[in-house]
N, C-alpha and C positions, 0 to 999 in steps of 0.2 A: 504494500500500500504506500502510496508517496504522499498522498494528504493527510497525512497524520493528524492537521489541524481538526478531521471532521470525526476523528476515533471518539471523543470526549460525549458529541453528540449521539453517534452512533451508540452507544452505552446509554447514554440518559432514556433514549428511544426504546431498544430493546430490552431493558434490562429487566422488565416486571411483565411484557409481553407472552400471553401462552404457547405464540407459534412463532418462532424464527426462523429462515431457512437461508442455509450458506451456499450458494452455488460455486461450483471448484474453490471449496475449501480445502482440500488439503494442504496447500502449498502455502499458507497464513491463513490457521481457522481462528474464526471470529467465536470465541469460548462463548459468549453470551447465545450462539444461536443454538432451538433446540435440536433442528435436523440438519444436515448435510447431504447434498447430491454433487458426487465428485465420481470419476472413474480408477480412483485409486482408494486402495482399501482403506478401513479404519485405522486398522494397527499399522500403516505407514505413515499415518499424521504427521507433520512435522511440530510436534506441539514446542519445543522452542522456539517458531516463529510464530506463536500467535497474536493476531494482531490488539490481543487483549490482555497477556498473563497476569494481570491482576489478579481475574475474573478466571473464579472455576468452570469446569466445562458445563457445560448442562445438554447437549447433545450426549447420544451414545452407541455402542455399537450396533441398538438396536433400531437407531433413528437416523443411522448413517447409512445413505442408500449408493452402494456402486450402480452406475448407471451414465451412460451417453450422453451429458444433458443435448448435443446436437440431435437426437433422435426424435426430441422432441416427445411428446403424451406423457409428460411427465405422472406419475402415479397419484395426483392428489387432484381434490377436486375444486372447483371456481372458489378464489379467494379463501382456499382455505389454510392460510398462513397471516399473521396480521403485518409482518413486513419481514423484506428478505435482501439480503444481500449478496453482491458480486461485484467482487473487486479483482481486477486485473487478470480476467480468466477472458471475457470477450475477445481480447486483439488477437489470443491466441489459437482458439479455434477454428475450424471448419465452418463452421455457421451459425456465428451469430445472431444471426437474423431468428431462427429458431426459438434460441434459448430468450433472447428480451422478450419475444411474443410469451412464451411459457409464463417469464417472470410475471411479464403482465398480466398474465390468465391467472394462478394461483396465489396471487398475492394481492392486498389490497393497499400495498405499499412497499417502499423498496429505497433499497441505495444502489447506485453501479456507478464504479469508476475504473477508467480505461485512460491509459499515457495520453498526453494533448501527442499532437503533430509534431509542436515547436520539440519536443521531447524524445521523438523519431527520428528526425533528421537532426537533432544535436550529434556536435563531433565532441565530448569530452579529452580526448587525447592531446597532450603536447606533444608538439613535435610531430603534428600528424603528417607534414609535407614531406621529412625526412620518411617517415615511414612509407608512405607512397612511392616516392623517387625506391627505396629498400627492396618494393616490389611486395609489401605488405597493407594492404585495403586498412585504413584505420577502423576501431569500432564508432558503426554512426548507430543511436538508439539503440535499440533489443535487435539483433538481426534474424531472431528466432521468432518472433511475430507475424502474422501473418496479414495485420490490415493496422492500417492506419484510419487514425480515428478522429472525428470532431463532431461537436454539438453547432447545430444548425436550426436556430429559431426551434430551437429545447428537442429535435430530434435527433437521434444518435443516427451518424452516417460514416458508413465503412468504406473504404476504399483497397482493394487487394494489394500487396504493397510484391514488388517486383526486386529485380536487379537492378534497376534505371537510379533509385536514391544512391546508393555506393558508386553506379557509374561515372555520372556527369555532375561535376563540380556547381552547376548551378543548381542541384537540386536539396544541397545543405548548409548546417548553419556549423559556421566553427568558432572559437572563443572569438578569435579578429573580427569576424561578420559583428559577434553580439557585442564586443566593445568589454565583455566579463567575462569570469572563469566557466559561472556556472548558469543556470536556469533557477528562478525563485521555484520554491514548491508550489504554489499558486500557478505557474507557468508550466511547471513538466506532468500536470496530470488534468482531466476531471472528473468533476465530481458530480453526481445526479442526485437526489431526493425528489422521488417524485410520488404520487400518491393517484389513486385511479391508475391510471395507467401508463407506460412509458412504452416507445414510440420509436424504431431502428428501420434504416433499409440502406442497401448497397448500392453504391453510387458507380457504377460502369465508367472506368476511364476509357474516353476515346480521343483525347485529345495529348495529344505528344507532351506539348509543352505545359499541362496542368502541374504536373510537380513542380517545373520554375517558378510557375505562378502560384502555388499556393506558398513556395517557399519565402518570395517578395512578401507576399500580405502578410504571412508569421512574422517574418525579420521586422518589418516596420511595428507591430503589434507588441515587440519585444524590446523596441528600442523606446517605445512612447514608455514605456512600463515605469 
């Protein structure tokens, strides 16, 4: 999770609620939820990453469901969770698009947070020109990810994310571009609360130059900051 600022809330919310539900939790389980839909088992938990150690678990092995959430029909029925979370499990899958429908189906509320853009095509590395000339591609963003993400007048829109961001020098941002070391938290994720329902679809790239240009509107968006 990179918004840490919203954990505090996220506790205040769930914390007395009867139904919580973690989607791909294993990899930072949120202790306060009761259930869990992740395709890796309980007993691999990484329970020293969770995004709450305070907080004892209240989920359990019998509330912890292996399962596809891409397959979608998830096993519970209309709104029958009072709020549920997924955090930084959408940019990694197959389809997305899936899973926020589901969230939305069985939940009557929710969090979801997914790495912003600017957060994708960041080059944290020094010395990343020497590395290239080296014949060594610097690390830009998660390169294990599989879409790039942004909130669009409050709807989540996916973009498949390719070779092209590592290829062509116009389509990232490196410390020089940003004028600083790093990206503020506020800037390398977001964050949703939304209630009724929450709202995703895949945005078809058909246009060559769209990564330059959404790369422009980031950088300016980062330097107003």
């Amino acid at each position: 999770m990179i918004l840490r600022s919203n954990i505090t809330k996220l506790q205040h919310t769930c914390r007395n609620l009867p139904n919580v539900l973690d989607v791909g939790g294993w990899h930072n389980p949120f202790n306060l939820a009761t259930h869990v839909l992740d395709i890796m088992p309980y007993q691999s938990r990484r329970t020293h990453e969770a995004l709450d150690p305070e907080d004892g678990e209240r989920f359990s092995e019998e509330t912890w469901l292996v399962y596809d959430a891409c397959a979608g029909d998830w096993p519970w029925p209309d709104d029958y969770f009072d709020f549920s979370i997924c955090s930084h499990t959408l940019e990694d899958v197959r389809d997305p698009i899936v899973i926020t429908s589901e969230l939305a189906r069985v939940s009557k509320a929710g969090y979801i947070e997914v790495p912003s853009w600017a957060r994708e095509i960041f080059i944290k590395d020094r010395f990343w020109r020497l590395r290239m000339v080296a014949g060594r591609s610097p690390e830009i963003g998660f390169p294990h990810h599989r879409w790039l993400c942004e909130l669009n007048d409050g709807e989540l829109h996916f973009y498949q994310k390719d070779s092209n961001i590592s290829l062509n020098r116009r389509n990232y941002i490196s410390r020089s571009d940003l004028g600083r070391k790093k990206l503020a938290e506020n800037e390398a994720g977001i964050g949703i609360f939304w209630t009724d329902t929450v709202a995703a679809r895949e945005i078809i790239v058909t246009s060559d130059t769209l990564l330059a240009e959404k790369r422009t509107q980031v950088l300016q968006q980062l330097r107003q900051a």
